[in-house]
N, C-alpha and C positions, 0 to 999 in steps of 0.2 A: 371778522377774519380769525383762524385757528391762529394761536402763537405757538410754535411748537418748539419748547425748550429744548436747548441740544448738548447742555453741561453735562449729561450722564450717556453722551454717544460718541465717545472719542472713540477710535480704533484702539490705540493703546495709550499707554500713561505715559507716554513722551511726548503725545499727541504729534506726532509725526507724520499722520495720515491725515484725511481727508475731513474735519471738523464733525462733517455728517455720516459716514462711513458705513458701514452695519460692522458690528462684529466679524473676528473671522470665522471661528466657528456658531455655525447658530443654531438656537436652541430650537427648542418643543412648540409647537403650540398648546399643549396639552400645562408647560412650566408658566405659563400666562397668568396673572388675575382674571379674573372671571371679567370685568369691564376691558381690559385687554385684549382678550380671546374675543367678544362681541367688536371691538374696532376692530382688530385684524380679519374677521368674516366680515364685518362689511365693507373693508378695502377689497377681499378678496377675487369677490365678483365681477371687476370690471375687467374691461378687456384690455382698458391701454392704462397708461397711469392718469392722475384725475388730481386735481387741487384738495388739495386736502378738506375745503371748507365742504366736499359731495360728501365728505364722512359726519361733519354735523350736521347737513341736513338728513342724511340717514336719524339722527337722532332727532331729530325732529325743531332741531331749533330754528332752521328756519323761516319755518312757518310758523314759529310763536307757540309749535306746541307743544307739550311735555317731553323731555329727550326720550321717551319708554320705559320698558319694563327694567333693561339695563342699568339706564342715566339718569333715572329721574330727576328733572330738574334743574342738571350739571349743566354748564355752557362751555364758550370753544376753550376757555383758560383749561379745564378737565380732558377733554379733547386732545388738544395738545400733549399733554401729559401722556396719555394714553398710545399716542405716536410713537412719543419717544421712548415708552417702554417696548414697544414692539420694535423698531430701528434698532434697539439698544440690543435687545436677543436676535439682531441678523435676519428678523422675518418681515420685515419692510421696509422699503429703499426710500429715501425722504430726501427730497431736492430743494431743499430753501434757499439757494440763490433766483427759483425761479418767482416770483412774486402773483397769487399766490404760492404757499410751498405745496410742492407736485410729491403725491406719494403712490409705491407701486407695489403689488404683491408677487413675485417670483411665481412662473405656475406649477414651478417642485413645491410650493413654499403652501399655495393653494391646496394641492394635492394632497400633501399630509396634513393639512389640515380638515379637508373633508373623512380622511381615515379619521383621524381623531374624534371629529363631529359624531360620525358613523359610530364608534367603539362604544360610545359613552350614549350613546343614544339621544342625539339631536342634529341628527342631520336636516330636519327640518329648518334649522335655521338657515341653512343655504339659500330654502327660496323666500325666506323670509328678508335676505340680503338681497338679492336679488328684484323684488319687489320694491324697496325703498329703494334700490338704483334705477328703477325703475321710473320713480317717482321722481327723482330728483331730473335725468333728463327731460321728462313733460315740464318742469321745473322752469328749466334753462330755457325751452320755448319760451314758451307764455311770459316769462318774466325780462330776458336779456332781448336785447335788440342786436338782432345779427342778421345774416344775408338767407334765402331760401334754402343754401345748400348747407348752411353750419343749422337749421332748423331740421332739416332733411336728417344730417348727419344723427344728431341728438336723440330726434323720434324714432329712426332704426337701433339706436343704441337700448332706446327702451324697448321698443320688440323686440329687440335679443335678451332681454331680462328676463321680459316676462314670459316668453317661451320657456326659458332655460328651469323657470317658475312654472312651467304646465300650462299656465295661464292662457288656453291656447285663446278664448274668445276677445280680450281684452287686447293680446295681442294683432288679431284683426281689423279692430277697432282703430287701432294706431297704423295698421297698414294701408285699410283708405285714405285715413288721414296722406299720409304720406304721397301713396298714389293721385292723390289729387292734385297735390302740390308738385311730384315729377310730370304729370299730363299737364297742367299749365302754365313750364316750360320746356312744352314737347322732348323730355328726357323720357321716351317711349321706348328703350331700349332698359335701361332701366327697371321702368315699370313693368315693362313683360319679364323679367327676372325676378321679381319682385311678387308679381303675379303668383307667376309658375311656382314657387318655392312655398308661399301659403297655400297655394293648391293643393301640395304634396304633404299640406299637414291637416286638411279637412281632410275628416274620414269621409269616406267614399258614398255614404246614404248620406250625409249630412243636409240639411237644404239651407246649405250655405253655400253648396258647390253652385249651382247653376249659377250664381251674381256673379262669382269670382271666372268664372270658364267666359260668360260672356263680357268682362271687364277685359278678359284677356283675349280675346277673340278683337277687341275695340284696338287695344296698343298694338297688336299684328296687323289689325287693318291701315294703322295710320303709319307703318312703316312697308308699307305693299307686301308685305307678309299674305299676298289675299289664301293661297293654300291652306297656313297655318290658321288664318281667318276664319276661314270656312269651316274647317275642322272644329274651333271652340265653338263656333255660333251654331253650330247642329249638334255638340254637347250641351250647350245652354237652353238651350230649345226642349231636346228631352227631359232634360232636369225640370224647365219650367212648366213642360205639360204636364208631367207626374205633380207636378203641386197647384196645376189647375190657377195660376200665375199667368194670364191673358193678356197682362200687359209686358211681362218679361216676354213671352212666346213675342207679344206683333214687336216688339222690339230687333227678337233675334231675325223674325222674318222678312222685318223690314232691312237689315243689314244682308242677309240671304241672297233677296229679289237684287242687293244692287251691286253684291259679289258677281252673281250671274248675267247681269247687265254689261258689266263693265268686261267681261269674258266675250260677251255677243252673244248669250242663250239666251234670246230674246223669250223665247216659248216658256224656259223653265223661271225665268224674272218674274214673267206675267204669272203662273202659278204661285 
């Protein structure tokens, strides 16, 4: 667990405020240490706030491996430290009554700091932070014991990284995942949102479309959506003839013939 020292984050020198407080006015990210400025980029990237202990496994220590190119070596005692240099300049908010301590980046706070990244020439490290948030939700899966939907939660958390990373196929990767686990607890409303949205990020020759058109054509059918049904599964079908794919084709066909069945086109089923 991170210890994050808080003797150098009083609000003011009567200590009259809030123990953990940020500063009133706060500074630069640009006024940072250089290991400062890399903790504040990788708090930056999350969406909600996050225990502090997601920012060393950003460094790698909890999987035992070198903190990186930053940390080499350093564990949470440095970590800490690093916290509370950035709380201390106003540029992240640190809640250590909650156990873990929960820390959070302002998204003004985000902002100027990707101008800064950008001026100096490393905005690369955005998706670089992004990536290791990435990792650390896959993380929380595979390691914590929680319920299907705090798994759910976790896994979309990482597809939002690693999009936000470019990362578009990896991110797909994680959205089966996912969709597998809302289809088998028929959260099919869900999943066709879910669907739809990686749809909208295959480019359009990709032949990756036709899996995902007839996945989605599957969650419309299992919520009588048969119209919307019908519609993906004759997208998926094209896709799949174009890539000479005979087993996606008898698949789409065989959902086709029972769309039309279940209509009473007896004549166009039997085709």
């Amino acid at each position: 667990m991170v210890v994050v020292k808080t003797t150098s984050m009083r609000a003011r020198s009567d200590d009259t405020g809030p123990r953990n407080a940020p500063t009133s006015v706060r500074g630069r990210p640009g006024d940072l240490s250089a290991e400062a400025e890399w903790l504040l980029t990788a708090a930056s990237v999350y969406r909600a706030p996050v225990p502090a202990d997601a920012l060393l496994f950003s460094a790698g220590a909890l999987t035992g491996a070198a903190a990186g190119a930053v940390l080499p070596g350093r564990g949470p005692d440095r970590l800490g430290e690093l916290i509370g240099e950035c709380a201390a300049a106003g540029l992240l908010t640190l809640d250590t009554a909650s156990q873990p301590a929960i820390v959070r980046v302002a998204a003004e706070v985000a902002a100027d700091l990707r101008a800064h990244l950008a001026a100096v020439g490393r905005s690369d490290a955005i998706a670089q932070a992004h990536r290791r948030a990435a990792n650390y939700w896959q993380w929380r899966v595979t390691a914590l014991r929680q319920d299907w939907e705090s798994d759910v939660h976790d896994l979309l958390e990482a597809r939002h990284h690693l999009i936000e990373a470019d990362d578009l196929e990896p991110a797909e990767t994680i959205t089966e995942e996912v969709c597998s686990r809302l289809h088998a607890f028929d959260a099919f409303a869900q999943e066709e949102a879910l669907i739809a949205d990686t749809l909208a990020r295959v480019p359009r020759h990709s032949a990756r479309r036709p899996a995902w058109a007839y996945r989605l054509g599957k969650a419309c059918h299992l919520q009588a959506d048969y119209a919307a049904a019908g519609r993906w599964f004759a997208q998926a079908l094209s896709g799949f003839d174009q890539l000479a794919d005979t087993h996606g084709m008898a698949s789409c066909l065989g959902y086709l013939g029972a769309l039309a069945h279940a209509r009473g086109d007896y004549a166009e089923a039997e085709r």
